[in-house]
N, CA, C and O of each residue as an XYZ file, in Angstrom:
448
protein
N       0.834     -1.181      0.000
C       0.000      0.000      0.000
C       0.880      1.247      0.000
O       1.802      1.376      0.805
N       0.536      2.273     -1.035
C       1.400      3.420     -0.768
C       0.814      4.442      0.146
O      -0.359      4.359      0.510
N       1.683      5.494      0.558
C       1.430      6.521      1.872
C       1.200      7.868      0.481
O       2.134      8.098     -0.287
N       0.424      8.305      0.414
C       0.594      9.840     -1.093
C       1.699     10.290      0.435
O       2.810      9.770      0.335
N       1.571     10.858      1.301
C       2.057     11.761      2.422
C       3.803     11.268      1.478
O       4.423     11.860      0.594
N       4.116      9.767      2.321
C       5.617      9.641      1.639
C       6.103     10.089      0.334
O       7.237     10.506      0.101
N       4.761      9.914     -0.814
C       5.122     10.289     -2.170
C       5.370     11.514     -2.157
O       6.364     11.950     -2.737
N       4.755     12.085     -1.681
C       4.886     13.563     -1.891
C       5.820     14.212     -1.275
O       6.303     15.251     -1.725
N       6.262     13.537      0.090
C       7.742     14.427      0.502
C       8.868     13.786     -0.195
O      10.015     14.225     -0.118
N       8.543     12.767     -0.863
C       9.445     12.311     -1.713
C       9.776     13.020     -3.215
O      10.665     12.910     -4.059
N       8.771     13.663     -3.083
C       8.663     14.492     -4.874
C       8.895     16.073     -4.226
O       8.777     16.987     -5.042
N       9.161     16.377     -3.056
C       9.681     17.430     -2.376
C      10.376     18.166     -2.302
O      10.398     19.166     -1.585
N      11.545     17.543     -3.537
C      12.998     17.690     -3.435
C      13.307     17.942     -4.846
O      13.024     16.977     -5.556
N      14.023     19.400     -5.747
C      14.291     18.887     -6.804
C      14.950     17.708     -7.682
O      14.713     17.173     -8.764
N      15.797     17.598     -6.765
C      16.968     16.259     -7.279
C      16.246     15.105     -7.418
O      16.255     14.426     -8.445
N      15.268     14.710     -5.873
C      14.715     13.762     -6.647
C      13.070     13.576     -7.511
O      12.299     12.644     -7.742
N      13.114     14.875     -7.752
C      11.968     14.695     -9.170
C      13.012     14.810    -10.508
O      12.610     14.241    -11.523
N      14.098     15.387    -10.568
C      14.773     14.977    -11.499
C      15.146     13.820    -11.867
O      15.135     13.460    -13.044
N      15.548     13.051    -10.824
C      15.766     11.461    -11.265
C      14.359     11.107    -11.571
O      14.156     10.358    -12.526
N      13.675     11.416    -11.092
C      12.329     10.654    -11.223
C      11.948     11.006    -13.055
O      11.482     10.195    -13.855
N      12.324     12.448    -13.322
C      11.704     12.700    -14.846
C      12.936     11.811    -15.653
O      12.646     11.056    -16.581
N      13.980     11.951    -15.300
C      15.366     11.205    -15.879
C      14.672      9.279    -16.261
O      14.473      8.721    -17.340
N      14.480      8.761    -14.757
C      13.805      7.543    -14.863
C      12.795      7.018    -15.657
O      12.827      5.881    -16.126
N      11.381      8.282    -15.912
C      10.473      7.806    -16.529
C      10.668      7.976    -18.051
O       9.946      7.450    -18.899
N      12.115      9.060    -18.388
C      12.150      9.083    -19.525
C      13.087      8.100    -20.632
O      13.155      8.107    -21.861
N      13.738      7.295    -19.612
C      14.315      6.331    -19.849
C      13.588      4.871    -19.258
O      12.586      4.616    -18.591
N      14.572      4.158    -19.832
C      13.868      2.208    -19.096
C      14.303      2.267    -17.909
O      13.748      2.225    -16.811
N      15.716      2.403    -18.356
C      16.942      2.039    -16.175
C      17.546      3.147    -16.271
O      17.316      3.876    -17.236
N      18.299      3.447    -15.447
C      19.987      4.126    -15.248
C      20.565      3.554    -13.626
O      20.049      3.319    -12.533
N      21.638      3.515    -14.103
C      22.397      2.877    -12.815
C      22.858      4.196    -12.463
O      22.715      5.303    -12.982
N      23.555      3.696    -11.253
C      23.903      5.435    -10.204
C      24.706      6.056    -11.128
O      24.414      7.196    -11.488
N      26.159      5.210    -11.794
C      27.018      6.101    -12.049
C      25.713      7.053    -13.379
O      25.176      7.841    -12.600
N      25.333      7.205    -14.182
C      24.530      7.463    -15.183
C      23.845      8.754    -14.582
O      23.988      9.854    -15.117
N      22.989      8.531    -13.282
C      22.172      9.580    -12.743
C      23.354     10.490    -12.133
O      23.211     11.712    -12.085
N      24.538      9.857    -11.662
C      25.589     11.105    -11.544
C      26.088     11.857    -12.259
O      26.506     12.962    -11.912
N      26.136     11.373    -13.439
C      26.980     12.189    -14.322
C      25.866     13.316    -14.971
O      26.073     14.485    -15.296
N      24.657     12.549    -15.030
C      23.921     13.660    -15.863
C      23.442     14.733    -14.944
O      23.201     15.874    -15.340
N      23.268     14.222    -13.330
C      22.736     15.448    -12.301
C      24.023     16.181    -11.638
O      24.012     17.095    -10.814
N      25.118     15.536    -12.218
C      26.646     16.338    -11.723
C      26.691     16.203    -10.112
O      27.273     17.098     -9.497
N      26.094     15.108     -9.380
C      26.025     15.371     -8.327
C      27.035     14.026     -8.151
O      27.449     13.181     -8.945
N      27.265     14.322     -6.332
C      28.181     12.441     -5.938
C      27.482     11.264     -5.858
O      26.291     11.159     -5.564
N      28.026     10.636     -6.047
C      27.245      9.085     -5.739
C      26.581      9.325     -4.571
O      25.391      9.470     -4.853
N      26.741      9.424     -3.549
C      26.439      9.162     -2.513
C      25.274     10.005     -2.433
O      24.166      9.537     -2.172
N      25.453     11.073     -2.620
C      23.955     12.164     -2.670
C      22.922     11.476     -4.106
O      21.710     11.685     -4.165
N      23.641     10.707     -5.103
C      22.393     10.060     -5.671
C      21.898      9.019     -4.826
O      20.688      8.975     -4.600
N      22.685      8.165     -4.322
C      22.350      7.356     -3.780
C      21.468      7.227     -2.440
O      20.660      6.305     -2.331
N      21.616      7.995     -1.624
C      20.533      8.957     -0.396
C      19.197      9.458     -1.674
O      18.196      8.755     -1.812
N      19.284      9.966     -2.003
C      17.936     10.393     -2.856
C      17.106      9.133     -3.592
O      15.876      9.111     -3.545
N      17.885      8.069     -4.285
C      17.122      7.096     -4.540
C      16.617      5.941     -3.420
O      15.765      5.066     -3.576
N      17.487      6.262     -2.173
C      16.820      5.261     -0.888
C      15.555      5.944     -1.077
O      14.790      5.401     -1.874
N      15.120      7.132     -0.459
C      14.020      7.778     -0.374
C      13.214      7.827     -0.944
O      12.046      7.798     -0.556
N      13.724      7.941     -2.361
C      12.486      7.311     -3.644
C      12.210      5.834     -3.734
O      11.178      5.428     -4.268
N      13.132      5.003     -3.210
C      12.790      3.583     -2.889
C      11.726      3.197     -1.479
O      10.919      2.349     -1.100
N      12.233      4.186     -1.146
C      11.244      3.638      0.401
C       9.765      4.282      0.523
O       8.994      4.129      1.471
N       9.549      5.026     -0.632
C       8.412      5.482     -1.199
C       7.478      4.506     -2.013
O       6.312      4.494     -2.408
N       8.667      3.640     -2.061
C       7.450      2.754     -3.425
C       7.921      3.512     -4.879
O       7.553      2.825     -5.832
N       8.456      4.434     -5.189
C       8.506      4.934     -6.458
C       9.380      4.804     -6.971
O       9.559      5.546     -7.936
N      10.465      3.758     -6.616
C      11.784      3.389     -7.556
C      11.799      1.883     -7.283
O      11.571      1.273     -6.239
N      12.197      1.360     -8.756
C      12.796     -0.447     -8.597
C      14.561     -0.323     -8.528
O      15.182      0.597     -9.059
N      15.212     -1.488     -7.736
C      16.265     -1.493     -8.518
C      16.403     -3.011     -8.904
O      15.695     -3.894     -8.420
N      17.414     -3.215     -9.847
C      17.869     -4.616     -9.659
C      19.532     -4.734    -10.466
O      19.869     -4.255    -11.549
N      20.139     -5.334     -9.741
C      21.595     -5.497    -10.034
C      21.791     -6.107    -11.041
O      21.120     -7.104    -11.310
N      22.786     -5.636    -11.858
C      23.867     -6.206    -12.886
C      24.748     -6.952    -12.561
O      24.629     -7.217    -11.365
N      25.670     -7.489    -13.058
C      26.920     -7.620    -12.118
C      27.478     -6.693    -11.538
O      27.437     -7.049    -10.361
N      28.023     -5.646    -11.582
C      28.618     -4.668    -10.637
C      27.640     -3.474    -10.412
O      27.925     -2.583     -9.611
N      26.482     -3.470    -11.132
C      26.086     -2.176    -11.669
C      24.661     -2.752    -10.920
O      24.233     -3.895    -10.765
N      23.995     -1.056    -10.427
C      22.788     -1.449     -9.272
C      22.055     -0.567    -10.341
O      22.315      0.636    -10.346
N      21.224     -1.032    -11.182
C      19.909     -0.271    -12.291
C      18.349      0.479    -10.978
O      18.025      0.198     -9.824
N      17.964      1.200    -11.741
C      16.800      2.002    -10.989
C      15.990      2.112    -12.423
O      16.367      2.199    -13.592
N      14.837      2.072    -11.849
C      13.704      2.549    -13.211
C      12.248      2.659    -12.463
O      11.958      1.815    -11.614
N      11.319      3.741    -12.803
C      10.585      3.993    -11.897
C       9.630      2.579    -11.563
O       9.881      1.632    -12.308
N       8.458      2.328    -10.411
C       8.270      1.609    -10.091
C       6.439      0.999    -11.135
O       5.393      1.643    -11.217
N       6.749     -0.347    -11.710
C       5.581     -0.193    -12.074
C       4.153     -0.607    -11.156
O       3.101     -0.776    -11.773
N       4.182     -0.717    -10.044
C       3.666     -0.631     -9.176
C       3.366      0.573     -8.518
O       2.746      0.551     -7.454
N       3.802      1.800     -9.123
C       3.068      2.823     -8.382
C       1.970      3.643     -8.669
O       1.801      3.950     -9.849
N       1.087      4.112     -7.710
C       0.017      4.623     -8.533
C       0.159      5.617     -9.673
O       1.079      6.370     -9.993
N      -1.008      5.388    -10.170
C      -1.109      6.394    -11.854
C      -0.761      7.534    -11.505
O       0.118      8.081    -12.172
N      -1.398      8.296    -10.250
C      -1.328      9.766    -10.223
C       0.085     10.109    -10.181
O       0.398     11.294    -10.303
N       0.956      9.237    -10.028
C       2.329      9.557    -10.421
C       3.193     10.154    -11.358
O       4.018     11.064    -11.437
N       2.498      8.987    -12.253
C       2.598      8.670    -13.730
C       2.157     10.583    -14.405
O       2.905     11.475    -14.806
N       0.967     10.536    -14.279
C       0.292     11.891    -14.664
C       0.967     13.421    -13.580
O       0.698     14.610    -13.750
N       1.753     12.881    -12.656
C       2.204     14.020    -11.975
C       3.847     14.325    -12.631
O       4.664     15.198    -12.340
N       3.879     13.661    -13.217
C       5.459     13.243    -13.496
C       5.164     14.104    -15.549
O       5.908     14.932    -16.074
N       4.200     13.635    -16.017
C       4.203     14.684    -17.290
C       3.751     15.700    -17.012
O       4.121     16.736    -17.563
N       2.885     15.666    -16.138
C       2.726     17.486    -15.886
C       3.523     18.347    -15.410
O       3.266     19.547    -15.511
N       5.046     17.731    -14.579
C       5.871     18.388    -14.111
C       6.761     18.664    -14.922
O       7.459     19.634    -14.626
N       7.158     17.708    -16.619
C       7.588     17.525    -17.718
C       8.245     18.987    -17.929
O       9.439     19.219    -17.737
N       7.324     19.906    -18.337
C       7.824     21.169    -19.088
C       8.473     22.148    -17.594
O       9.309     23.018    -17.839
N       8.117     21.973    -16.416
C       8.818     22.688    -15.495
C      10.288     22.258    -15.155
O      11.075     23.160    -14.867
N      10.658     21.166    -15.162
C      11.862     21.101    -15.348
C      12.477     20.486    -16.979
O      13.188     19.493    -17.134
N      12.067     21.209    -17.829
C      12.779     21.000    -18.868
C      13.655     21.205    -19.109
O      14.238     20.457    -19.893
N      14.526     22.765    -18.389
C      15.986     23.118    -19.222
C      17.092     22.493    -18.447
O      18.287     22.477    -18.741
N      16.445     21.935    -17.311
C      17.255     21.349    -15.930
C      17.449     19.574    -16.786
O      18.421     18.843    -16.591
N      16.600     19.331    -17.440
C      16.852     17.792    -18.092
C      17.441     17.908    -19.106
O      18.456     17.212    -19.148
N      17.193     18.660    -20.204
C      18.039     18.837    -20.881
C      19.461     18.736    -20.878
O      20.158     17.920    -21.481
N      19.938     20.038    -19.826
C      20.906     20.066    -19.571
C      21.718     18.428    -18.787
O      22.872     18.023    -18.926
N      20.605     17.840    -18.015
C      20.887     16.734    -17.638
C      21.376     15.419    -18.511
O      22.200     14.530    -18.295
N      20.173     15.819    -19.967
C      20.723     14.556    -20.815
C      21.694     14.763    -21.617
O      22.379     13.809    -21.984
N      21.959     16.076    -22.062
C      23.145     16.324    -22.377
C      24.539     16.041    -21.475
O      25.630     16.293    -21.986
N      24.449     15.518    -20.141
C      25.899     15.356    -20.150
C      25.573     13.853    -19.762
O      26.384     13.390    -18.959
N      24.456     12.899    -20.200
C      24.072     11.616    -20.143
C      24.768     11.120    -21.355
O      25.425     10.085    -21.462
N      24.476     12.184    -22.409
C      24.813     11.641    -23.591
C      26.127     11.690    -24.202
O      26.357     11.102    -25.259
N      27.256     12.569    -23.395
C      28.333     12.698    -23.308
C      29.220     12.076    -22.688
O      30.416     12.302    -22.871
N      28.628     10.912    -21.588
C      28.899     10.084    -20.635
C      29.810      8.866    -21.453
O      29.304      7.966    -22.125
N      31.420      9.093    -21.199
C      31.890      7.870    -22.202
C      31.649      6.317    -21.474
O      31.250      5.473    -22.276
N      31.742      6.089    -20.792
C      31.694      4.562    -20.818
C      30.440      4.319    -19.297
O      30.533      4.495    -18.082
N      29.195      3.773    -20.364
C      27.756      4.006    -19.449
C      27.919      2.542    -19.419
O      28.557      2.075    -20.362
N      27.411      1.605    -18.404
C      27.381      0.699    -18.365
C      26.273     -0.376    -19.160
O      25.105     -0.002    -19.262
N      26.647     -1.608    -19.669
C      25.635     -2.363    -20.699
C      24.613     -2.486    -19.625
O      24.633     -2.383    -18.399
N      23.359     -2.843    -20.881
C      21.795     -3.133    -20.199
C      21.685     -4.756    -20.386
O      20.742     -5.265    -19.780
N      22.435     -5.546    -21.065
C      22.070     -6.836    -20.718
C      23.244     -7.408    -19.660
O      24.267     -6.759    -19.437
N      22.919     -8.909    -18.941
C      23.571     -9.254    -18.081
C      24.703    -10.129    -18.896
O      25.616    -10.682    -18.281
């Protein structure tokens, strides 16, 4: 069962509605991936996706070395619909985000 209360202090935070628009606009990204494109440390991605995990609103599942995230398909719709409506408010902030995603030289493979 989800808490909206948790979702919502979970969507509280820019960083992590950025991963969250980053996530839904992609399948996965593993940490190093959400670091490079939010320029932030591992560790501060990694604190932000506990929180979005303990929300219910993030999956992960391991690679061999590599820990993948992709939003949860188990979470409610109003998510889903809160997450394109937030779309154009952080647009120049993703942009800028997938631009240094896409500059990212060595991203880790998606099969095992």
């Amino acid at each position: 069962m989800y808490n909206a209360i948790d979702i919502c202090k979970a969507f509280g935070d820019d960083t992590r509605m950025q991963i969250m628009q980053l996530l839904n606009a992609s399948e996965q990204l593993c940490v190093c991936e959400l670091t490079a494109a939010l320029d932030l440390s591992q560790p501060k991605i990694s604190r932000h996706l506990t929180i979005l995990k303990n929300a219910g609103l993030v999956d992960c599942e391991r690679k061999g070395q590599w820990m993948f995230y992709k939003v949860s398909a188990a979470a409610p719709a109003w998510v889903d619909t809160m997450l394109h409506e937030q779309n154009s408010a952080f647009g120049p902030a993703l942009m800028r985000a997938n631009a240094r995603l896409d500059a990212m030289v060595s991203r880790p493979e998606r099969c095992c």
